[in-house]
C-alpha positions in Angstrom: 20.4 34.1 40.1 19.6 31.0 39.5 17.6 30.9 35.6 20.7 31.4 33.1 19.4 29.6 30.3 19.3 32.2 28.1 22.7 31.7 28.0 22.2 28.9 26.0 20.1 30.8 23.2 21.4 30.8 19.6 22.0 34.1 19.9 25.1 33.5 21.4 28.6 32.4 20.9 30.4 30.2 23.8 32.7 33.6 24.6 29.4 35.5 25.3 28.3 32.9 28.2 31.6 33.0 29.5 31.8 36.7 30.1 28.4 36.8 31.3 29.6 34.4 33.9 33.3 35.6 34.5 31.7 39.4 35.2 29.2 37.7 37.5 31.7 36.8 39.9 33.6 39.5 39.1 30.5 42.1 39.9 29.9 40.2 43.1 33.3 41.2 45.1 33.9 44.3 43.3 30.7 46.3 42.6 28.3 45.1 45.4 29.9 47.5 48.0 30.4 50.9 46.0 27.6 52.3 48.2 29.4 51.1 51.6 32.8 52.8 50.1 31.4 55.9 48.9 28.3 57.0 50.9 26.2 60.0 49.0 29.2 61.0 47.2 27.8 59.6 43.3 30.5 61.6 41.9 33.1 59.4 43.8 31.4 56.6 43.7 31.0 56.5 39.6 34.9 57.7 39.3 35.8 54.4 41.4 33.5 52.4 39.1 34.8 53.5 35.6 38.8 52.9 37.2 37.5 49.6 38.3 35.8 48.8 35.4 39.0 49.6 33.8 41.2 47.5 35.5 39.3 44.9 35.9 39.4 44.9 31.4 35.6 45.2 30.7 35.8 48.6 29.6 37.5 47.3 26.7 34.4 45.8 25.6 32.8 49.5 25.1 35.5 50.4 23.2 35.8 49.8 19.1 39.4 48.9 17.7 41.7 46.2 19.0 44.7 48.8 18.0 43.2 51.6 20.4 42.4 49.0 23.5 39.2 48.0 22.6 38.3 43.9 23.1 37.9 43.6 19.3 38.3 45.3 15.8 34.3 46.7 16.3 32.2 46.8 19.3 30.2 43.0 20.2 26.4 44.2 20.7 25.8 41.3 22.3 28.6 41.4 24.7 27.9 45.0 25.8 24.1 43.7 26.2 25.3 41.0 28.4 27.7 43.2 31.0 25.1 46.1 31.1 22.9 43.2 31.8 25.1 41.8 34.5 26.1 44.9 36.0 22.5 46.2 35.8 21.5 43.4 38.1 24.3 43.9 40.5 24.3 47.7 40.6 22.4 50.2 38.7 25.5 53.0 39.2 27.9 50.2 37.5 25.5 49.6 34.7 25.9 53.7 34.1 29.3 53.9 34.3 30.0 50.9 31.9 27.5 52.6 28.9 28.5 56.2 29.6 32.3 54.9 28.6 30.5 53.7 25.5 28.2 56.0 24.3 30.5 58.9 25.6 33.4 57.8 22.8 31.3 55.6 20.9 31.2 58.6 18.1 34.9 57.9 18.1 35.1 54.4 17.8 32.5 54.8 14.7 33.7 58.0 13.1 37.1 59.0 14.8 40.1 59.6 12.5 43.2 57.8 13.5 44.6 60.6 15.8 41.4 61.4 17.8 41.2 57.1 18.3 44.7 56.9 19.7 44.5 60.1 21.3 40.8 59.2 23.6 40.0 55.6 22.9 43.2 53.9 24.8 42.1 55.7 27.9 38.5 55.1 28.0 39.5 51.6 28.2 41.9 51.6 31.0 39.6 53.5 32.9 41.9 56.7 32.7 39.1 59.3 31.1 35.5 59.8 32.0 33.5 60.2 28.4 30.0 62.1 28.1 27.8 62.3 24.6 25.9 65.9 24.7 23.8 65.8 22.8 20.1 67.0 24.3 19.3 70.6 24.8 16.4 72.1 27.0 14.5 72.8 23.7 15.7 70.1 21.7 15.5 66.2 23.1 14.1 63.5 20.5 14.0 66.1 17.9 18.0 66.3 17.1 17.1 68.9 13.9 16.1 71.5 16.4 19.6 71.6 17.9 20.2 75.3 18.6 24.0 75.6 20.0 26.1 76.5 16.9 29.9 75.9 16.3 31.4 78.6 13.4 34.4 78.2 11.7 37.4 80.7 12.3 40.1 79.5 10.4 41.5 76.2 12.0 39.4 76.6 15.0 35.0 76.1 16.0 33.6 78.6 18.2 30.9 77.0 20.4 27.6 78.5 22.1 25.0 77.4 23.2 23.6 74.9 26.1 23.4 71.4 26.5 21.3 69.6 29.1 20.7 66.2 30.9 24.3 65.2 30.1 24.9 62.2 31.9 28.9 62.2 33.6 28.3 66.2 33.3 30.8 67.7 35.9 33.3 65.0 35.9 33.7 63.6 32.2 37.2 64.6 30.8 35.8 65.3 27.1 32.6 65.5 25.8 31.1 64.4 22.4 29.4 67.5 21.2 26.4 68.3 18.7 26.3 71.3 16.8 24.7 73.1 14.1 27.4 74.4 11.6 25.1 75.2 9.1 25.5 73.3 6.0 22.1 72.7 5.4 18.5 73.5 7.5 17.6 70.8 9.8 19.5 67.6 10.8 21.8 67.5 7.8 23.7 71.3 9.6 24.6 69.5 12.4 28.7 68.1 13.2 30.0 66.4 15.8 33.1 67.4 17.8 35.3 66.5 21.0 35.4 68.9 23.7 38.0 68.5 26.2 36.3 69.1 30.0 38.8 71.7 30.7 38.5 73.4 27.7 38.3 77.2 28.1 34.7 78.5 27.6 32.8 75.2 29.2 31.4 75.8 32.5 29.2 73.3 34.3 25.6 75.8 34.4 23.7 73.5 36.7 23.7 69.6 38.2 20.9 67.9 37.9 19.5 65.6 40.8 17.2 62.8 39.5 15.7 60.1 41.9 17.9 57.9 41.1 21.3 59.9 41.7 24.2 59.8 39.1 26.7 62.7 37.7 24.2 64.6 35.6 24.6 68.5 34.6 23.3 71.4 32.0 26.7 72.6 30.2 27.6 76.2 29.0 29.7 76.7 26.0 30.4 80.8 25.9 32.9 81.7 23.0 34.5 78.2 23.7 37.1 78.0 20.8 38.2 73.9 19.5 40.6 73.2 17.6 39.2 71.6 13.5 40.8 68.6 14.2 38.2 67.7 16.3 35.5 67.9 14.5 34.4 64.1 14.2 33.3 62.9 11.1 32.7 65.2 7.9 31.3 68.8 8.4 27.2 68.5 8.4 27.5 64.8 9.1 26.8 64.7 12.9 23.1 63.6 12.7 24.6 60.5 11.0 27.1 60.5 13.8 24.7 60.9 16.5 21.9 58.1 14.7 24.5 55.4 14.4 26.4 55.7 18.1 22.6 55.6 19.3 21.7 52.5 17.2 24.6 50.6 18.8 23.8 51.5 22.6 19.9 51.6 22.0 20.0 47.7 22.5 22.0 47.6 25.0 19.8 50.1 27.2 16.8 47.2 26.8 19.7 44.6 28.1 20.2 46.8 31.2 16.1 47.4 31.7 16.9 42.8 31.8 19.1 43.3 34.1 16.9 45.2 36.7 13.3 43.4 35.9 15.9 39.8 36.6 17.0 41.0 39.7 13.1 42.3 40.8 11.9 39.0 40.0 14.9 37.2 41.9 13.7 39.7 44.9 10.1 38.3 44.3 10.4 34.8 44.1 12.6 35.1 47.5 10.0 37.3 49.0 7.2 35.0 48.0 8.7 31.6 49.1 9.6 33.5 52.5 6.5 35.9 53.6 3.9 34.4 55.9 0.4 35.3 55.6 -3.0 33.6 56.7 -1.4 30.3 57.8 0.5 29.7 54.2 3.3 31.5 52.2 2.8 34.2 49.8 3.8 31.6 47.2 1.0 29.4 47.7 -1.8 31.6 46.7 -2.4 31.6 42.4 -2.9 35.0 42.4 0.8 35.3 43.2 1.5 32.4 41.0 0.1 33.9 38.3 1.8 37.5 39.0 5.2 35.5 38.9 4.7 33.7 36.1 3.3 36.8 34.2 7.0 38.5 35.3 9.1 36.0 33.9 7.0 35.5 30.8 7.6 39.5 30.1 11.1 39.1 30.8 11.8 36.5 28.6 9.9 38.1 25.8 12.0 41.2 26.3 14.7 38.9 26.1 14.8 37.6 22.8 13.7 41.0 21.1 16.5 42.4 22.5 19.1 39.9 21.8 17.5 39.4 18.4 18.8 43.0 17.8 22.4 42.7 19.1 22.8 39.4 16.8 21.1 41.1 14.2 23.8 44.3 14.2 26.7 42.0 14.7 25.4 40.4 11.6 26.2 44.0 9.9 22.4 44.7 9.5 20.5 47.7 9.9 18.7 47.3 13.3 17.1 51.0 14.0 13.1 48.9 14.1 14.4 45.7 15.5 16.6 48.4 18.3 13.4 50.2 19.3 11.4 47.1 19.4 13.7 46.1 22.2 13.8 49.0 24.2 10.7 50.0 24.1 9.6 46.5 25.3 12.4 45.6 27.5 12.0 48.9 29.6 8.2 49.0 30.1 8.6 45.7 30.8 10.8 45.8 33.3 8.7 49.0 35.1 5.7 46.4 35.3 7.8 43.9 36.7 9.4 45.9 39.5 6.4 47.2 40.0 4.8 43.8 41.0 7.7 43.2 42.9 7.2 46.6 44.9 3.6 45.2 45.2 4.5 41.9 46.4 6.5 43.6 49.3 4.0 45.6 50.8 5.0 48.3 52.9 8.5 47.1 52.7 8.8 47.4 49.4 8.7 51.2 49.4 10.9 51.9 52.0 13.9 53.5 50.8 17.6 51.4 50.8 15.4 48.1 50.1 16.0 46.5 46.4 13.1 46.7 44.9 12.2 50.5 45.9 16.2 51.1 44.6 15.3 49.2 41.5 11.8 51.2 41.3 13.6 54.6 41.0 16.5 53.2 38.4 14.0 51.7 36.0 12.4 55.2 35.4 14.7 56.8 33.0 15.2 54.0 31.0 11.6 54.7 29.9 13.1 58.4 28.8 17.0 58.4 28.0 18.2 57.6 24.6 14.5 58.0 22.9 11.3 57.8 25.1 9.3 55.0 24.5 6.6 57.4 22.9 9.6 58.0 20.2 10.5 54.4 19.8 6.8 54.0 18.6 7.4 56.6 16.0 10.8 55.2 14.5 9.1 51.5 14.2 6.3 53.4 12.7 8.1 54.9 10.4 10.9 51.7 9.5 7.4 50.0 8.7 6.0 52.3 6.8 9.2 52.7 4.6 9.1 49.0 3.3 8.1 48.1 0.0 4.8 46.8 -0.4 
């Protein structure tokens, strides 16, 4: 990739270019073959990734808490924009394995008490344990106050039931971050968080999930499944807060990867177009596909600077849930139109399955769902609007 001026923003710190450009090269020998290496087998293939990702130290980076392995004493938004970003242009698969380490422990690195830090964080950062946030259920997605699994109190243990669905790393994540109503209040403010071990007796794996663009994903079963107090995360009837602020940090950084697929699509483009013969010119040479590819980069660049007006903004220590949608809400339907040209620009090639752009064309899809679909991110800026003074 050639364009890297964004680099250069004010947004940025000279640290931030250079692990954008150290993970680059990095990304290039280690990630670019996981397919070759692993075939069909995502499960494999995503195991690999996170003990790679782990060795190579850029799981440290999704990890808050220098004393607990984590790159620094909180998590750098814009640094886990800029390798989801990077890995998302290399390898959609690596780009998943990188957040799910985030957002899996993130709850931890936010809310953990000292023991539960020591006891996961040090790990997720090596590479050692797979983390998973459950937190959707088949009859509760956006809506978080109509959680229905329950955890009860018994004494110094929880007693889960209930289901949880679309858990990404579901059927091969060592622990799990749990949401469940423990009744302290109606609605979101009866909700706690907890950390479920993967082995723990009374979670079974109900179903696995295959989407169209394949990564561990599974509906889990918790049946009389009895946890220790201790870990509970955060205060009892807190977990909505829990759940709000892990999502605000990894919101942004899910518009950085939807960058890091629309880049790569208009990196396939420009190569198709300065390459593909037709009526006696190249593609390039007509305006209309001028005008596509200058419409692409214009959208990407847009999506740029909302989204890494939000990281800066949060690593400021401000409040970022409008300025967080903003950005992915833009970035990934942004990104969908721009693969799409791209698709468009390849004819028939472009949909035949194994090239780039009809790989980037199914891995763009979710990002318009996961973490808040963009019909919800319309509603939260709604709402941060219409909650300022006048």
């Amino acid at each position: 990739m050639a364009d890297k001026d964004y680099l250069d923003w004010p947004f940025f710190e000279p640290r931030h270019a250079a692990l954008a450009r150290e993970l680059d090269a990095w990304a290039a020998s280690d990630v670019a073959h996981v397919h070759e290496r692993h075939g069909k087998d995502v499960d494999g293939a995503c195991r690999d990734l996170v003990r790679r990702l782990g060795e190579g130290g850029w799981l440290r980076h999704a990890v808050g808490g220098s004393d607990v392995g984590g790159a620094g004493d909180a998590i750098d938004t814009r640094a886990i924009c800029l390798i989801r970003e990077t890995l998302a242009r290399h390898e959609g698969l690596a780009d998943f394995a990188f957040a799910m380490q985030g957002l899996g422990s993130g709850a931890i690195s936010l809310f953990g008490t000292p023991e539960q830090r020591e006891s996961y964080l040090p790990r997720v950062a090596r590479g050692e344990a797979i983390a998973a946030f459950a937190l959707s259920e088949p009859d509760a997605g956006s809506d978080v106050a109509a959680l229905a699994c329950a955890a009860v109190a018994d004494g110094e243990h929880y007693v889960l039931d209930g289901e949880k669905t679309w858990i990404s790393n579901g059927g091969i994540a060592d622990f799990y971050v749990v949401f469940a109503r423990t009744g302290e209040a109606l609605g979101s403010r009866g909700i706690s968080a907890f950390v479920v071990d993967g082995n723990t007796p009374g979670l079974t794996i109900a179903e696995r999930i295959a989407v169209i663009a394949p990564h561990p994903l599974a509906r889990l079963r918790f049946e009389n499944c009895r946890i220790p107090a201790t870990r509970r995360i955060g205060a009892a009837g807190q977990g909505f807060k829990v759940a709000m602020a892990t999502l605000d940090v990894f919101r942004t950084s899910v518009a950085a990867a939807a960058l890091g697929f629309a880049r790569r699509a208009l990196d396939e483009a420009l190569g198709r177009a300065r390459s593909r013969a037709m009526f006696g010119h190249k593609l390039a040479d007509f305006q209309i596909t001028q005008a596509r590819l200058a419409q692409m980069a214009t959208g990407i660049d847009a999506a740029a600077l909302l989204t890494y007006r939000a990281a800066w903004q949060r690593d400021q220590g401000r409040n970022v849930t409008k300025e967080a949608a903003m950005a992915k809400m833009t970035a990934t339907e942004t990104a969908q139109q721009v693969i799409d040209a791209a698709v468009q620009l390849f004819g028939g090639q472009g949909v035949v399955s194994g090239e780039t752009v009809e790989r980037l064309y199914r891995e763009i899809r979710a990002l318009r769902i996961y973490e808040g679909a963009t019909e919800v991110q319309q509603l939260i800026i709604a709402r941060e609007l219409l909650r300022a003074p006048v």
